[in-house]
C-alpha positions in Angstrom: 101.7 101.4 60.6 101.7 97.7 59.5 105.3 97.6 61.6 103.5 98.1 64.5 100.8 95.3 64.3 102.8 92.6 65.0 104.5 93.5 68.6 101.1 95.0 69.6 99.3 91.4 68.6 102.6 89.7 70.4 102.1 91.8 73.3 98.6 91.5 73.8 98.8 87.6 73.4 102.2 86.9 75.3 102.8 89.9 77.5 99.5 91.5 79.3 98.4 87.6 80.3 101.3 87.4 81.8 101.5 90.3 83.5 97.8 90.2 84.5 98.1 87.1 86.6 102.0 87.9 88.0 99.9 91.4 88.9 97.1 89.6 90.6 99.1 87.0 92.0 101.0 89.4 93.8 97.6 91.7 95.3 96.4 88.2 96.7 99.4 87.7 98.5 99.3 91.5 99.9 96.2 90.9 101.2 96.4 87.9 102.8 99.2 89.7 105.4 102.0 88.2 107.1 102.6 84.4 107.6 103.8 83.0 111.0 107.2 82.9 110.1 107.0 86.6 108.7 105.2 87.2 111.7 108.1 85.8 114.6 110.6 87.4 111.8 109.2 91.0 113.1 109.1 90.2 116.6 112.6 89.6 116.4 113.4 92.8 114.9 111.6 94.4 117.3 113.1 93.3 120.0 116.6 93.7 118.5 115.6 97.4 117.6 114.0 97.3 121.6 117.7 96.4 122.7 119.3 98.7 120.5 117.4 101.5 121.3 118.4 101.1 125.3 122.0 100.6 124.6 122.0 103.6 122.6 120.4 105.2 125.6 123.1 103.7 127.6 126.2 104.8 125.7 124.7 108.5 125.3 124.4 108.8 128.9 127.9 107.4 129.4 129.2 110.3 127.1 126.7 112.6 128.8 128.9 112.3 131.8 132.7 111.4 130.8 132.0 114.0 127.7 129.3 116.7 128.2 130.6 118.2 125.0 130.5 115.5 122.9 126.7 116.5 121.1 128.5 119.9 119.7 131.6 119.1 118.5 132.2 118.7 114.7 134.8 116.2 114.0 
């Protein structure tokens, strides 16, 4: 039992303060939501995933017609 004692007492005195504030630092950041950059960062990626989305469109509707079988077949 007394082998215990000291890493509890080093953990409670090193450790959980630690951990408390990296813990609460990171639930204020959370809350405060996106910044402007993160915020410009997302439109981006929307409209690249916007973009993306209709060229897929596209290319399926190109293989619609030169390949109507292209959906089934297993390769």
């Amino acid at each position: 039992m007394d082998i215990l004692v000291a890493p509890i007492i080093i953990f409670l005195i090193i450790v959980a303060p630690i951990w408390l504030i990296l813990h609460y630092r990171s639930k204020r950041q959370v809350s405060q939501g996106l910044t402007e950059e993160e915020y410009a960062q997302l439109n981006e990626l929307i409209t690249r995933a916007d973009k993306m989305a209709q060229r897929i469109d596209t290319l399926e509707a190109i293989l619609d017609t030169e390949a109507p079988q292209w959906r089934t077949r297993d390769d």
